[in-house]
Backbone as CSV, one residue per row, in Angstrom:
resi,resn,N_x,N_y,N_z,CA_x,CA_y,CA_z,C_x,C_y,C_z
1,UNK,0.822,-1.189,0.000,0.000,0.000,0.000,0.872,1.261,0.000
2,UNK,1.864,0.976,0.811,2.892,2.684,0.736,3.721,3.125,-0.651
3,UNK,3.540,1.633,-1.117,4.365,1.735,-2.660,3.968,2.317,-3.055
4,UNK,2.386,1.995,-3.166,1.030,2.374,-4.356,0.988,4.223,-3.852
5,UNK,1.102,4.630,-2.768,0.679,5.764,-2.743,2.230,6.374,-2.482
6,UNK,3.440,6.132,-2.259,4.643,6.783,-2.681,4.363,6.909,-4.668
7,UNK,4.058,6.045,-5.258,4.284,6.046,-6.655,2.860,6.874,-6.919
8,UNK,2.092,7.169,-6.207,0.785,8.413,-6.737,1.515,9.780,-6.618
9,UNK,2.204,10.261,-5.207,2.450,11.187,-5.254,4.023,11.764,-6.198
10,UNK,4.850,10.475,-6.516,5.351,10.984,-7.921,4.567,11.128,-9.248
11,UNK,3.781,10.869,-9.238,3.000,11.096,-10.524,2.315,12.381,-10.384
12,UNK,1.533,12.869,-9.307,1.216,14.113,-8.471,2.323,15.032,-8.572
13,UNK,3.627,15.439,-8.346,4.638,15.845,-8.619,4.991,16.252,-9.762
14,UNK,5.422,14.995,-11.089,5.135,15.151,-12.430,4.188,15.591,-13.576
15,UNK,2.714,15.404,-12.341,1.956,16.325,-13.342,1.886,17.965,-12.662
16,UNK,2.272,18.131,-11.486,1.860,19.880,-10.909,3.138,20.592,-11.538
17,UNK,4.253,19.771,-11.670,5.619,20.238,-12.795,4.929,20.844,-14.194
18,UNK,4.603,19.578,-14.668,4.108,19.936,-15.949,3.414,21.143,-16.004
19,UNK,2.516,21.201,-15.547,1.349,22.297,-15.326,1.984,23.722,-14.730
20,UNK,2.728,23.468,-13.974,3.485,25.016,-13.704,4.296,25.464,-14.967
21,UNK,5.229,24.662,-15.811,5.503,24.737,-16.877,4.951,25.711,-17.808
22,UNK,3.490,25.354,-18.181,2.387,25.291,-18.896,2.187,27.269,-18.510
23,UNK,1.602,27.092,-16.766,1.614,28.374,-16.236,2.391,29.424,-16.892
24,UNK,3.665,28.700,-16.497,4.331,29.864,-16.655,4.920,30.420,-18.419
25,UNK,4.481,29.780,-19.221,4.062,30.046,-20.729,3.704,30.567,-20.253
26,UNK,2.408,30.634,-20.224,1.118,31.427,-20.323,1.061,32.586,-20.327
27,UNK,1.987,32.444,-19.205,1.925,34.687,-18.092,3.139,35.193,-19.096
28,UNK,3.961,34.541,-19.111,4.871,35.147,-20.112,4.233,35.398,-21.822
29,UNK,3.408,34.765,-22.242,2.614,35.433,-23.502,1.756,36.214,-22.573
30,UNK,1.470,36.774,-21.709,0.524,37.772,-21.378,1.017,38.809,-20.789
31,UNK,2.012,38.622,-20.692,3.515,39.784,-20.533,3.682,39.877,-18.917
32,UNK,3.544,39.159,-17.995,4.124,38.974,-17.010,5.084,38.156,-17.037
33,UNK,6.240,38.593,-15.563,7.395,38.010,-15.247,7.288,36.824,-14.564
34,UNK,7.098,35.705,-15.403,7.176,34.205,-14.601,7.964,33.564,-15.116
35,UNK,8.772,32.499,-14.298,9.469,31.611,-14.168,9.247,30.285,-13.529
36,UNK,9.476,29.088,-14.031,9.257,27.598,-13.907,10.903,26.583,-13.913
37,UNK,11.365,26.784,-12.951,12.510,25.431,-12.872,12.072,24.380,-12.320
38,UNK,12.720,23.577,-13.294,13.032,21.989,-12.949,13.801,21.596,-12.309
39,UNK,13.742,20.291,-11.218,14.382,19.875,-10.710,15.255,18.452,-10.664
40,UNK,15.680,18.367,-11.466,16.017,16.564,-12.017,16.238,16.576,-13.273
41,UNK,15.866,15.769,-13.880,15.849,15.468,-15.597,14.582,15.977,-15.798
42,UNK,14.802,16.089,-17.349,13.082,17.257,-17.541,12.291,15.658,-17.686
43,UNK,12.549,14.438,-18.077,11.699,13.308,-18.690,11.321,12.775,-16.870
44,UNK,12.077,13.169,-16.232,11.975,12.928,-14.946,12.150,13.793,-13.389
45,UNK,10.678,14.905,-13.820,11.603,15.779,-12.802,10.508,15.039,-11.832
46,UNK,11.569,15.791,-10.389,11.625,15.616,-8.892,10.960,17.012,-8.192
47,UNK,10.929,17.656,-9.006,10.368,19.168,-8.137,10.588,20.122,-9.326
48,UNK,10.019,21.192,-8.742,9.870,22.935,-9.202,9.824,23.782,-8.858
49,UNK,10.319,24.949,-9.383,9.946,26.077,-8.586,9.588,27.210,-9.187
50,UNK,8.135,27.803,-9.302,7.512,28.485,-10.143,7.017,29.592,-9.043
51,UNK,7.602,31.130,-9.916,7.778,32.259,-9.647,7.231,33.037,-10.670
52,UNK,6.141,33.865,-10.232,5.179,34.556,-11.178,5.348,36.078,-10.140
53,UNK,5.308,37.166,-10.836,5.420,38.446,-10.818,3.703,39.349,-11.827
54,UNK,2.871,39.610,-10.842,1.797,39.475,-11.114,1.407,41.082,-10.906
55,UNK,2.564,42.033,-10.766,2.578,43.111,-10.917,1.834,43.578,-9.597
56,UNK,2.457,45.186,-9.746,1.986,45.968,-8.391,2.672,45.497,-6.811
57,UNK,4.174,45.001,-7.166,4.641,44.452,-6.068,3.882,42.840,-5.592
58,UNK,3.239,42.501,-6.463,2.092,41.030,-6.000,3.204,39.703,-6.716
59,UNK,3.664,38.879,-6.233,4.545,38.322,-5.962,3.927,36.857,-5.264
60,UNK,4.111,35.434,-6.562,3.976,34.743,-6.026,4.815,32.994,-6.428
61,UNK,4.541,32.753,-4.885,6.050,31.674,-5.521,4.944,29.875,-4.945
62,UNK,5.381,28.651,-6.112,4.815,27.476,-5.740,6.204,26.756,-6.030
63,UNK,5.979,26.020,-4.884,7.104,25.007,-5.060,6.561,23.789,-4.853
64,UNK,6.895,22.598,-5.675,6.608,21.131,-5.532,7.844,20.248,-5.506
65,UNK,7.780,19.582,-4.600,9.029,18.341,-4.839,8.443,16.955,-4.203
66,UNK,9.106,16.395,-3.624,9.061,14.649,-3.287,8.833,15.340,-1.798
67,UNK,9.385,16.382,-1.512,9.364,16.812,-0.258,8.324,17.074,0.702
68,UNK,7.464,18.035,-0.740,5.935,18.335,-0.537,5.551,19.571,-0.818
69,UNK,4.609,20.579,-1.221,4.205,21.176,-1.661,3.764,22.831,-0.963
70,UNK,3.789,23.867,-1.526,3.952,24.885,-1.046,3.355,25.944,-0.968
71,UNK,2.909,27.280,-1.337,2.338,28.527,-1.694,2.877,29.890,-1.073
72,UNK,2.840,30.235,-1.363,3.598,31.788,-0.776,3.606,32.872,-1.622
73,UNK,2.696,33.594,-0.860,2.145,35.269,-1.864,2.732,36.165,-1.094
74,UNK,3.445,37.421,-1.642,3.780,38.681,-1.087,3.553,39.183,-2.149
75,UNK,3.529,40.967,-0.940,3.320,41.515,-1.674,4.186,43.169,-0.925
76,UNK,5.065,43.758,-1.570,6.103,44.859,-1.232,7.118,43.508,-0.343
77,UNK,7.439,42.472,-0.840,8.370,41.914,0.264,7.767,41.090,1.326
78,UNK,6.632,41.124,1.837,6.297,40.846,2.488,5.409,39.798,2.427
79,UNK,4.976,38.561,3.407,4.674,37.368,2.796,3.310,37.752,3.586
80,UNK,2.273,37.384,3.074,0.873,37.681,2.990,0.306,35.945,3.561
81,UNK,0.622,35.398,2.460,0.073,34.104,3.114,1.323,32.852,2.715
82,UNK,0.603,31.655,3.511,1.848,30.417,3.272,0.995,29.819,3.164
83,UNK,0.522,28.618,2.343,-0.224,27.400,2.105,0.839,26.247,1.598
84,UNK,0.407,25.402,2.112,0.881,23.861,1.965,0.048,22.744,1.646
85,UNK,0.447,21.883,0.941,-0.560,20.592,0.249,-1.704,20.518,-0.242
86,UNK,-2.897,20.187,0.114,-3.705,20.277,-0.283,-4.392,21.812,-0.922
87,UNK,-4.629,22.615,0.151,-4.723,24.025,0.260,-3.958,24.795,-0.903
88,UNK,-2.585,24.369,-0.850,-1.950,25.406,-2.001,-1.920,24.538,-3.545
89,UNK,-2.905,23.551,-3.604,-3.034,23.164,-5.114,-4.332,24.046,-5.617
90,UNK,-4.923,24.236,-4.371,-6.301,24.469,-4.880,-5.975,26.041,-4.906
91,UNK,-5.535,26.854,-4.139,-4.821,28.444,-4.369,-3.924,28.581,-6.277
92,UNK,-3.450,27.615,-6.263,-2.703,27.041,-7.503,-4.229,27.260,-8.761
93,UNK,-4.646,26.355,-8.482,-5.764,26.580,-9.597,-7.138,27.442,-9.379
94,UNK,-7.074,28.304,-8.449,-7.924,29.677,-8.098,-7.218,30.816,-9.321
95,UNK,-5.985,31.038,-8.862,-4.920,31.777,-9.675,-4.987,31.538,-11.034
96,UNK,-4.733,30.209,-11.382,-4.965,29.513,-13.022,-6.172,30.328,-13.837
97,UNK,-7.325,29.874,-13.109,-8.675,29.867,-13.457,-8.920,32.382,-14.080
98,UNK,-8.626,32.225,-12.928,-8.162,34.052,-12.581,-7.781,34.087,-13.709
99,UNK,-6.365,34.172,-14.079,-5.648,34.853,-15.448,-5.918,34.065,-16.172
100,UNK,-6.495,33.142,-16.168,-7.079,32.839,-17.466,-8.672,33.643,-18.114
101,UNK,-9.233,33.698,-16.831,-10.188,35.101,-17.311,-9.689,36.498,-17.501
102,UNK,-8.698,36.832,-16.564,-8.382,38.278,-17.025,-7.514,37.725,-18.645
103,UNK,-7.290,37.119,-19.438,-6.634,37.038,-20.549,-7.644,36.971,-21.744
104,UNK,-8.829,36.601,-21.391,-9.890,36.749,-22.390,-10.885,37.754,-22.182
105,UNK,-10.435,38.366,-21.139,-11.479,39.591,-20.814,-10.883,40.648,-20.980
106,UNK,-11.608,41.587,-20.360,-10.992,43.688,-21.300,-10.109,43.607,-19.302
107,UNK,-10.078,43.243,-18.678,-9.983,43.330,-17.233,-8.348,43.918,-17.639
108,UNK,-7.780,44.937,-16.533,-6.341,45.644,-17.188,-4.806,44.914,-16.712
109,UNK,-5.086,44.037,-15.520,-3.828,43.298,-15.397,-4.039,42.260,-13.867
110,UNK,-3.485,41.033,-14.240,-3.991,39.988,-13.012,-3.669,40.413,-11.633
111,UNK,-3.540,41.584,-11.258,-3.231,42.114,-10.184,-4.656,42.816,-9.880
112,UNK,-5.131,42.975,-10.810,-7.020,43.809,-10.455,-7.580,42.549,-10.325
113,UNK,-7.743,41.402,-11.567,-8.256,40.352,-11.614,-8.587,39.384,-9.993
114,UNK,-7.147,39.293,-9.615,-6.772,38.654,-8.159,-7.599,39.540,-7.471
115,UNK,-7.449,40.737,-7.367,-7.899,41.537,-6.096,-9.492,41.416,-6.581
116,UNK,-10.031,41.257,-7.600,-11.786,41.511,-8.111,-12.285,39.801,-7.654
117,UNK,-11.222,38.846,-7.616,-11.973,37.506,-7.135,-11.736,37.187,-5.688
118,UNK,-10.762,37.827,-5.117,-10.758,37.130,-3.083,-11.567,38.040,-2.815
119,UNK,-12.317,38.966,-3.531,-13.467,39.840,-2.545,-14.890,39.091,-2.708
């Protein structure tokens, strides 16, 4: 049984890699400053660390590894919130969902977007 669920959460790992990847395309065709490293071989990564710059000092960093999983928003420097595991996948795809509407909408930059959906 620990096999079966050590070998889920590498696959869990390999796909939130992928997908930060993906992210961080994205913001970069939408002209924000994001960044996505790998950690391992790309056919086999072990972790990431994805850093998005979401303007107005809004600042946010996800990290995934074997280790376990992360969230962390600032904003002027300062860390606003920390989420871990479960919690920061789902902050992970709150954010996704977000600039992916401010990118098809007239909305002026995912820094209004963010602030127009936690209210």
């Amino acid at each position: 049984m620990f096999l079966r669920l050590a070998d889920q959460y590498r696959g869990l790992v390999n796909d939130l890699v992928l997908s930060l990847q993906a992210l961080a395309h994205c913001l970069r065709q939408q002209g924000h400053a994001a960044t996505c490293y790998i950690c391992g071989d790309e056919h086999d990564p072990h972790g990431a660390s994805f850093v998005a710059d979401l303007g107005d000092t809004h600042v946010v960093r996800f990290l995934v590894s074997n280790f376990g999983i992360s969230w962390v928003e600032s904003r002027d420097g300062h860390e606003l919130v920390k989420l871990e595991g479960a919690e920061a996948i789902q902050e992970l795809n709150r954010v996704a969902i977000v600039l992916q509407q401010s990118a098809t909408s007239s909305r002026p930059s995912a820094e209004t977007a963010l602030s127009n959906s936690a209210s």
